[in-house]
C-alpha positions in Angstrom: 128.6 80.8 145.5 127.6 79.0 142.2 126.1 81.2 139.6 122.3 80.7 139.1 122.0 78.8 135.4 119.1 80.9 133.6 117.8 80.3 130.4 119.6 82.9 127.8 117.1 85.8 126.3 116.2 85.0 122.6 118.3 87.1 120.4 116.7 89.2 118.1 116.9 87.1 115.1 114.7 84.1 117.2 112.3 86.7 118.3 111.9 87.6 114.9 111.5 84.2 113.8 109.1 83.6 116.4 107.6 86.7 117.3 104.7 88.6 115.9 105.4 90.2 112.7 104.9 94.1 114.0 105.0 95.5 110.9 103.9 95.5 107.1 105.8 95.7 103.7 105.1 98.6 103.0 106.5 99.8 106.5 109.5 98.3 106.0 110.4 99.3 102.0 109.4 102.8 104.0 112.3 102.4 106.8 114.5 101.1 103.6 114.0 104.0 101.4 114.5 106.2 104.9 117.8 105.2 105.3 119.5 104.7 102.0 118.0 108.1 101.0 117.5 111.9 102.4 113.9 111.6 101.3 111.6 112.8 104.4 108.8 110.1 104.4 106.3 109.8 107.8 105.6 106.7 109.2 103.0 106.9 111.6 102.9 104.7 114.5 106.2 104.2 116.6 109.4 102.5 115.3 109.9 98.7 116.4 113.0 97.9 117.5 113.2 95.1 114.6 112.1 97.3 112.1 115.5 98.2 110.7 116.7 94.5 110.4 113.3 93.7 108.8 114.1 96.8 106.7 117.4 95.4 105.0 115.3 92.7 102.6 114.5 95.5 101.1 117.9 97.4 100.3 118.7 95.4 97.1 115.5 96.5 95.8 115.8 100.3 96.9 119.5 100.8 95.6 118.5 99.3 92.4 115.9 101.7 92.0 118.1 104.7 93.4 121.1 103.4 90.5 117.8 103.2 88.1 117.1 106.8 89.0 120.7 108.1 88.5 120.7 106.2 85.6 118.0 107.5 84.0 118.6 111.4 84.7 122.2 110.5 83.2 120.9 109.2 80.0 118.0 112.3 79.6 120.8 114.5 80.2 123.1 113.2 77.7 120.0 113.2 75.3 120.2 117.1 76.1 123.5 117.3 75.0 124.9 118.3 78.8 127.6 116.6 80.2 
């Protein structure tokens, strides 16, 4: 018996490409911040399944400002005079 030839599933990346865009900007700097950080923020609504791979435009942006924070408190605290 010949297997049945059936079209192949679009992979996640085509569905996103050609799928409804299920969530916002803000949503997904959210889901960003969320997982490069320990910082407890709510989203309301449920969690898409393509939220996370929407989510990593936005990990540039988020670990610059996370290596601007650290920066930052570095230089006040040398301005203290603390190590």
């Amino acid at each position: 018996m010949l297997a049945e030839h059936r079209p192949l599933p679009y992979t996640v990346a085509m569905t996103d490409a050609t799928g409804p865009k299920n969530s916002s900007p803000v949503r997904e700097f959210a889901a960003a911040i969320i997982f490069l950080t320990r910082i407890p923020i709510r989203l309301s609504g449920d969690w898409p399944e393509d939220l996370n791979q929407r989510a990593l435009v936005w990990f540039p942006i988020v670990g610059a400002l996370i290596g601007a924070a650290g920066g930052l408190l570095y230089w006040g605290l040398f301005l203290l005079g603390l190590p």
